[in-house]
ZAMARGU-4260 file (C-alpha; in steps of 0.2 Angstrom, whole numbers, plus 5000, padded with zeros to 4 digits):
<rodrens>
0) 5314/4714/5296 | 5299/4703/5291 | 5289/4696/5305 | 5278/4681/5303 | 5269/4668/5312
5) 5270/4648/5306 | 5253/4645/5304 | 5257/4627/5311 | 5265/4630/5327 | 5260/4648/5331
10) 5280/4653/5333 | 5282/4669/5330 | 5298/4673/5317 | 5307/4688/5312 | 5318/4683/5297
15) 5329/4699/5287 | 5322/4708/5272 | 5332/4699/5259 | 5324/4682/5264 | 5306/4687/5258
20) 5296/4676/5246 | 5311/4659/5251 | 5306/4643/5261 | 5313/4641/5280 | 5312/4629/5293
25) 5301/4634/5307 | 5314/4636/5322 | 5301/4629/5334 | 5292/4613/5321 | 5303/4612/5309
30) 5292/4612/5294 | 5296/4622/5279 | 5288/4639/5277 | 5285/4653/5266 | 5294/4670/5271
35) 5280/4683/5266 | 5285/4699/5253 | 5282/4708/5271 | 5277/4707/5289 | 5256/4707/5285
40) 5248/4721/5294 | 5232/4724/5301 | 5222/4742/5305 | 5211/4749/5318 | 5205/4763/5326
45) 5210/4769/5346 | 5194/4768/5356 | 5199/4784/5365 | 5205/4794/5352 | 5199/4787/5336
50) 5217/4787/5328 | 5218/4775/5314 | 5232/4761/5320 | 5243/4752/5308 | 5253/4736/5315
55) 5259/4720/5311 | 5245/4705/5312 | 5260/4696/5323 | 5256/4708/5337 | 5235/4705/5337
60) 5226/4701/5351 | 5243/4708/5362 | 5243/4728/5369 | 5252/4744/5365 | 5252/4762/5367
65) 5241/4774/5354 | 5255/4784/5345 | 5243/4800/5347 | 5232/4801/5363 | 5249/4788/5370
70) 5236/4778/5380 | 5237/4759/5383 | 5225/4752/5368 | 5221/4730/5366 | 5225/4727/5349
75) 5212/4717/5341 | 5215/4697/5337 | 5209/4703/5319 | 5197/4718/5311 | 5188/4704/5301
80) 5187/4689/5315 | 5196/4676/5318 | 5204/4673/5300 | 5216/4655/5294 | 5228/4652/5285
85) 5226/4642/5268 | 5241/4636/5254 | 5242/4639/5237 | 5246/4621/5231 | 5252/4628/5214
90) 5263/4642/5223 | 5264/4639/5242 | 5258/4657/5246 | 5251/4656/5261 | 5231/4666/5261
95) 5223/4672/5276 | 5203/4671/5272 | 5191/4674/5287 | 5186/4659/5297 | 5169/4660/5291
100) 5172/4662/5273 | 5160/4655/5263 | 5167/4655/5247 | 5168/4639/5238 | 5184/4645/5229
105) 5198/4659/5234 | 5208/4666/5219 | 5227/4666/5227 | 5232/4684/5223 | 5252/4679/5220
110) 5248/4665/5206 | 5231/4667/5201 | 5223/4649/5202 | 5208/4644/5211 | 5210/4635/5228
115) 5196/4625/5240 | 5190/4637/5252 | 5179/4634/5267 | 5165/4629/5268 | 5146/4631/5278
120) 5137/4615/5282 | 5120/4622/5285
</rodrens>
């Protein structure tokens, strides 16, 4: 199962394995979106314990239980800050860069070409 969030509308989707790298409609908007090669995931570390955590980004900002010290833990809304979603216009792969990228160009890791990133105005 591959769980994914439409970076329009914030749904939250869980679509079966087979249907990674097609286009869906969002079930909530509507718009057509990219299934990701798999659910992206996202690692921290338990405050109490220090045990390195591994889940899905769709569960960020939410909480759960530490699978060694088994206490209740707040996952993080994301290890690098609050990140956005940019399209490939060449490829539709959706990037997530950090919110306060400054790169001028991002490099999309499924196609290769060079996309506007975000920028600073100082």
């Amino acid at each position: 199962m591959i769980r994914f969030v439409c970076t329009l509308c914030g749904e939250e989707i869980d679509v079966r394995d087979e249907l990674a790298g097609r286009q869906i409609d969002c079930p909530k908007c509507n718009c057509v979106r990219l299934v990701p090669d798999k659910s992206p995931k996202m690692k921290f570390h338990c405050h109490s314990c220090g045990q390195s955590v591994r889940v899905d980004q769709i569960y960020a900002g939410k909480k759960g239980i530490c699978p060694k010290c088994r206490k209740l833990i707040d996952i993080p809304l994301h290890p690098e800050g609050t990140m956005v979603a940019l399209v490939c216009p060449m490829c539709n792969e959706i990037i997530h860069v950090p919110e306060d990228s400054k790169k001028e160009l991002i490099e999309c890791p499924k196609c290769g070409s060079y996309i506007e990133g975000l920028t600073k105005n100082d």
